[in-house]
C-alpha positions in Angstrom: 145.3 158.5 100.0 147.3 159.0 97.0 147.4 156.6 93.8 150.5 154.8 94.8 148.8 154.0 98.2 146.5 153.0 97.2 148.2 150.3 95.0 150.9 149.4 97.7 147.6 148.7 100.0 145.9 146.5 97.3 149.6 144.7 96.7 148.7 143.0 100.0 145.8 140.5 98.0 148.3 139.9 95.2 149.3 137.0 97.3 146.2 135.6 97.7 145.4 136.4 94.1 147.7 134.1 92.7 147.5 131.6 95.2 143.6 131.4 94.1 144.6 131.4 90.0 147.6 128.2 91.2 145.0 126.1 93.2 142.2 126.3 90.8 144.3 126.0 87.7 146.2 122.8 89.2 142.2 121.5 90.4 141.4 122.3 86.4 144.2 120.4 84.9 144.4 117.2 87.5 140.4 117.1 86.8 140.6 117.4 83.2 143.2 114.5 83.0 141.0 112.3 84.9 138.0 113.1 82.8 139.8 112.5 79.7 141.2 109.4 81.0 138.1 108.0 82.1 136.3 109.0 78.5 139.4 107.6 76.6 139.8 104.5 78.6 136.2 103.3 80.0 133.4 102.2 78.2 130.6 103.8 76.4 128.5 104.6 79.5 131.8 106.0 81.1 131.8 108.0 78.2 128.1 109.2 78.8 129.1 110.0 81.8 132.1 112.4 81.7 130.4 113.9 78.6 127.2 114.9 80.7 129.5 115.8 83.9 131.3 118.0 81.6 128.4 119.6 79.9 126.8 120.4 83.2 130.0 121.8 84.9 130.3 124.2 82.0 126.4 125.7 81.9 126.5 126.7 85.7 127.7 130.1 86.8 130.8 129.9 88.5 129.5 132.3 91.7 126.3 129.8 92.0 128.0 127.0 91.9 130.8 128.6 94.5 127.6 129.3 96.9 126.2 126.3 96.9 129.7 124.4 98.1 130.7 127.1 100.2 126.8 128.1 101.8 125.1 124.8 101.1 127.3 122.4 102.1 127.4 122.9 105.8 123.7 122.4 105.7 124.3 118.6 105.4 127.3 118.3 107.3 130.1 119.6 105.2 132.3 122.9 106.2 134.5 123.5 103.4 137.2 125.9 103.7 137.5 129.0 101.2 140.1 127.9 99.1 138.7 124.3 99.3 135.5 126.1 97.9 136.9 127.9 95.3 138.6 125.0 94.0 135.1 122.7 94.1 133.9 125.2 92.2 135.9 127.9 89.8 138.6 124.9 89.6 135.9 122.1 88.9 134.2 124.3 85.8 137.7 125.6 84.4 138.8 121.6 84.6 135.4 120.8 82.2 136.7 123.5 79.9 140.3 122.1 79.9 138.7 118.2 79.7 137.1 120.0 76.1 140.3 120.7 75.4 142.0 117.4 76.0 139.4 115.9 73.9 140.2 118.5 70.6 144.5 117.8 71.5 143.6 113.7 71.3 141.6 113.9 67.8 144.7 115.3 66.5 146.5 112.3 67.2 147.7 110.4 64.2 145.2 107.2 64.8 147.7 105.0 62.7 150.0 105.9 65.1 147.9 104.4 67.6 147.2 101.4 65.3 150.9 101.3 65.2 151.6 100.6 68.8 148.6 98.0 69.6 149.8 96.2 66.5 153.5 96.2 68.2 151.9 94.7 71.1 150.6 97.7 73.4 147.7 97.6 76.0 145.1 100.3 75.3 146.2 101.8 78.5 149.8 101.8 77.4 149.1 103.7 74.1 147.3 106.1 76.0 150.2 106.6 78.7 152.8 106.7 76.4 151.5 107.7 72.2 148.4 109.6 73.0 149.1 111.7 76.5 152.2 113.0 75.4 151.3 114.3 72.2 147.8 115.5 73.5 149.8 117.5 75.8 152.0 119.7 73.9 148.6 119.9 70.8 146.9 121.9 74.2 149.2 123.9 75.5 147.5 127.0 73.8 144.1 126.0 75.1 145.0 125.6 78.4 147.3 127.9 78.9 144.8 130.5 77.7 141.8 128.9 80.3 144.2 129.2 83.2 144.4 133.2 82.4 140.6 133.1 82.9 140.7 131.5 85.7 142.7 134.3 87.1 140.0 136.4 85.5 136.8 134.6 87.9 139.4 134.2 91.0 137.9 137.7 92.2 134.9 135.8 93.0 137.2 134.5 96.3 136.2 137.7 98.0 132.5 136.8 98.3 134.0 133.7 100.5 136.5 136.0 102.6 139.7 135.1 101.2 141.8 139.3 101.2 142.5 139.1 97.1 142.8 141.8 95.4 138.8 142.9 95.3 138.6 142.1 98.5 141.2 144.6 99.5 139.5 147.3 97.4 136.0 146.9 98.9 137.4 147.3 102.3 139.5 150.0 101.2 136.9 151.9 99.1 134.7 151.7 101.9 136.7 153.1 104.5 138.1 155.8 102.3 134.9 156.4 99.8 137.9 156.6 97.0 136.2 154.2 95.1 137.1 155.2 91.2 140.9 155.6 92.2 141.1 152.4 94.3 138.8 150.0 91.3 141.4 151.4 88.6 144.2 150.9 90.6 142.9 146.7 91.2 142.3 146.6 87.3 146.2 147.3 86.9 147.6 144.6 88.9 145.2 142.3 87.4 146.5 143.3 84.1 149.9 143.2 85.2 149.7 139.8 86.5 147.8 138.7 83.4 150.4 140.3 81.0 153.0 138.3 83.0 150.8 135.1 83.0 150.3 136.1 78.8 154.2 135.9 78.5 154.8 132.7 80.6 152.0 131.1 78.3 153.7 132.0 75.2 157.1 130.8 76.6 155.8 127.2 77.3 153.5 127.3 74.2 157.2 127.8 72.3 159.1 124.9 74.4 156.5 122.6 74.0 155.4 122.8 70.1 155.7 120.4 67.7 157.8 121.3 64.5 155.7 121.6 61.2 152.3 121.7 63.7 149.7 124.2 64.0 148.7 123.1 67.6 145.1 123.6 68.6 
């Protein structure tokens, strides 16, 4: 097979590729939102809580941690799906990386302006809703932003669960056609090409949603 071939063959996972990166980087964000909410909002032993959830989400490999949901959980009763899997784990980890983020974004919240609002009559939930999210938001744009392009960077890892990305497409390929050099390089040029166009979509909302006068995080 010829070089562009080869890339029209390994096309076929791009699909699956981003549909990986989408699922895990919308499992990241919902879970970091909830585990900033919870830290912001509960007490100090809900606090304890996330804070050791978080720590131990982001000391385990993402593969071992894919194993044991995809391999481990049918042992007791659980089948989890691929993408289901991927999202337990790669999307679980990234989302304790992201819920670090959150927490830098909401220190650089003005705390008189938070003063401000409970004094005017706000519930704590209320000035979280409505001062704190919003401006936490656009402070870690960067930061996320930049974890959902490594997310893209583990989503090979789906192979090793069967869904046909990208790598999975070039181990079937290289080992039916023992082209192996031609057919890895040509899978490390569509993952560049979808992370330089993930790199310039990043920028773009990093610009619409920046604050004025504000170095974000």
């Amino acid at each position: 097979m010829n070089f562009f071939e080869i890339l029209r063959v390994l096309a076929n996972g791009i699909g699956y590729t981003l549909l990986v990166t989408l699922v895990c980087s919308v499992t990241a964000l919902g879970f970091g939102l909830l585990m900033i909410t919870i830290r912001t909002l509960g007490g100090r032993g809900a606090k304890w809580a996330v804070d050791a959830a978080v720590y131990s989400l982001r000391g385990v490999p993402v593969l071992v941690l894919l194993f044991l949901v995809y391999f481990g959980l049918p042992l007791v009763g659980f089948k989890v799906p691929p993408l289901a899997a991927m999202a337990l784990s790669l999307g679980l980890i990234a989302g304790a990386y992201v819920t670090e983020v959150f927490r830098g974004a909401l220190d650089s919240v003005d705390p008189q302006e938070v003063q401000a609002a409970l004094a005017l009559g706000l519930k704590r939930p209320q000035v979280f809703r409505c001062v704190q999210v919003p401006q936490m938001l656009r402070f870690c744009a960067p930061g996320v932003l930049n974890e959902f392009t490594s997310i893209l960077k583990y989503s090979p890892f789906a192979y090793t669960v069967g869904i046909p990305e990208i790598t999975k497409q070039a181990t079937v390929l290289a080992g039916e056609t023992l082209q192996g050099v031609d057919i890895y390089l040509a899978a490390g040029i569509l993952y560049f090409l979808i992370y330089r166009f993930l790199l310039v979509f990043a920028r773009v909302v990093e610009r619409r949603f920046r604050i004025p006068g504000v170095t974000a995080l």
